[in-house]
C-alpha positions as CSV (number, residue, x, y, z in Angstrom):
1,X,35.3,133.1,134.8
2,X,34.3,136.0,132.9
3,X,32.4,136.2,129.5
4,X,35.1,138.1,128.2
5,X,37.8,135.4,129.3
6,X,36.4,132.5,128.1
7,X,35.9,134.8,124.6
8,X,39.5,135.5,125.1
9,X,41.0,132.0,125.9
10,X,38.7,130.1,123.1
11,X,40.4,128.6,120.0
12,X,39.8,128.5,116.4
13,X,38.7,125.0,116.8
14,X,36.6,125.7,120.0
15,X,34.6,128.3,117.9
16,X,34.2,126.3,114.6
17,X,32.2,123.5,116.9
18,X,30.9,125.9,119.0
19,X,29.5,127.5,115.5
20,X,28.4,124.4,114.3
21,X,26.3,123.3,117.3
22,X,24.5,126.6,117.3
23,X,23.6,126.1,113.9
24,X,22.5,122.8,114.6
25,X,20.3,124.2,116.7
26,X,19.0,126.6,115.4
27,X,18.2,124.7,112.0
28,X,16.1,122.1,114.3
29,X,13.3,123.7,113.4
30,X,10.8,125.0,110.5
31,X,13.5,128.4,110.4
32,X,17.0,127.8,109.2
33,X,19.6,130.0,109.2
34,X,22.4,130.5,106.6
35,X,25.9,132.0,107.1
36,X,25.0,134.7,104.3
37,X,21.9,135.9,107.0
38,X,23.8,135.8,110.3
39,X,27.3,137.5,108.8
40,X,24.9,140.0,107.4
41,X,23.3,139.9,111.2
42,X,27.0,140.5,112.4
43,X,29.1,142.7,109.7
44,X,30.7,140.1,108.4
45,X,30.6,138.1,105.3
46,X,29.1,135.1,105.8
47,X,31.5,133.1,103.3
48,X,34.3,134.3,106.1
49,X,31.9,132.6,109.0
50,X,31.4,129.4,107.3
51,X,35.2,129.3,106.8
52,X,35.7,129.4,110.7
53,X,32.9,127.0,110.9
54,X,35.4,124.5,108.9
55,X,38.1,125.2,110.6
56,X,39.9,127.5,107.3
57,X,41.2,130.2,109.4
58,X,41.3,132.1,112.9
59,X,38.7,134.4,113.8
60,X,39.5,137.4,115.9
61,X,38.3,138.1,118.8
62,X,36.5,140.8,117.7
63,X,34.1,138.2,115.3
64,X,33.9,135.7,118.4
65,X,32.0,138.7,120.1
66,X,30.1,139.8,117.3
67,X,28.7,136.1,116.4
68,X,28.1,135.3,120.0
69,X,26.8,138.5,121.1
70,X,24.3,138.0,117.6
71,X,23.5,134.7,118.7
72,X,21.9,136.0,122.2
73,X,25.0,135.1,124.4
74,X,26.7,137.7,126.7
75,X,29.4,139.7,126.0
76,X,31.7,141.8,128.1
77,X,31.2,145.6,127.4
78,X,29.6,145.1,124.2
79,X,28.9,149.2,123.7
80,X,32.9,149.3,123.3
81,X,33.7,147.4,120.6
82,X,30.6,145.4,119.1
83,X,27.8,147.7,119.0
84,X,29.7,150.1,117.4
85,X,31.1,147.4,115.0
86,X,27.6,146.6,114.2
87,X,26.0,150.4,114.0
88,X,28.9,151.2,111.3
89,X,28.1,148.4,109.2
90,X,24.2,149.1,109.4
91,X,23.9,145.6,110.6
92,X,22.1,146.9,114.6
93,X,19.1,145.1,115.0
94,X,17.1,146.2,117.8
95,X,15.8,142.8,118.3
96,X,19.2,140.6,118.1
97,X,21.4,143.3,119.4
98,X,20.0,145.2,122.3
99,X,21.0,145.1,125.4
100,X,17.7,144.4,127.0
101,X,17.9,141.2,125.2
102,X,17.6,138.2,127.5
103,X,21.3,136.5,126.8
104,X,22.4,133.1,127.7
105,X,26.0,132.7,129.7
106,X,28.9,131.8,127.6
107,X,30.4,129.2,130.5
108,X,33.7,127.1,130.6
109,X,31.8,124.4,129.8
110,X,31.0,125.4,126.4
111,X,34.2,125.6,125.5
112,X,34.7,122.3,127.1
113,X,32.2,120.7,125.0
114,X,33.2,122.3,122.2
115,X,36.7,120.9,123.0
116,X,35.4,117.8,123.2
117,X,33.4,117.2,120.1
118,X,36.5,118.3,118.2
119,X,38.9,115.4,119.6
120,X,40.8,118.1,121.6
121,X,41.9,118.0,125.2
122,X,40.6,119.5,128.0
């Protein structure tokens, strides 16, 4: 399965938790990062991302890409709708959003896990 058709068959839900466990992560250590500093990362607010991150509202798929593709997963043809998403906002950042950027594979198994931590079926 694609990048793009996992992207394209993840739910609301699925992305909240997903959300949620990479900011779990990522706030293991000394750094922590807000939703104010990775919707400015993305070009969106970041009052809209922690929203999805409860679970108040249904992301398009154009945000799924953004936030993943910010958070250093792959993402199908990003130079079609993402990276010009992010250059019009002034929101590129060589170092999050280039493509020479080692990124991590978005599998079924996220989504899965995801699925699972949120009571849903598989």
């Amino acid at each position: 399965m694609t990048p793009n058709t996992i992207i394209s068959q993840m739910s609301g839900r699925q992305f909240a938790k997903l959300l949620n466990r990479e900011f779990t992560a990522a706030n293991r250590g000394l750094g922590k990062l807000s939703y104010a500093e990775l919707g400015r990362s993305c070009g969106v607010t970041g009052k809209w991302l922690r929203k999805l991150a409860e679970q108040q509202g249904t992301p398009s798929t154009l945000t799924i890409r953004l936030v993943l593709y910010t958070l250093g997963y792959e993402v199908d043809g990003p130079e079609e709708d993402v990276v010009p998403h992010l250059q019009g906002k002034d929101c590129y950042i060589d170092a999050l959003h280039s493509p020479n950027r080692p990124r991590k594979q978005l599998t079924a198994n996220d989504i899965t896990l995801s699925a699972e931590s949120a009571g849903a079926p598989k």
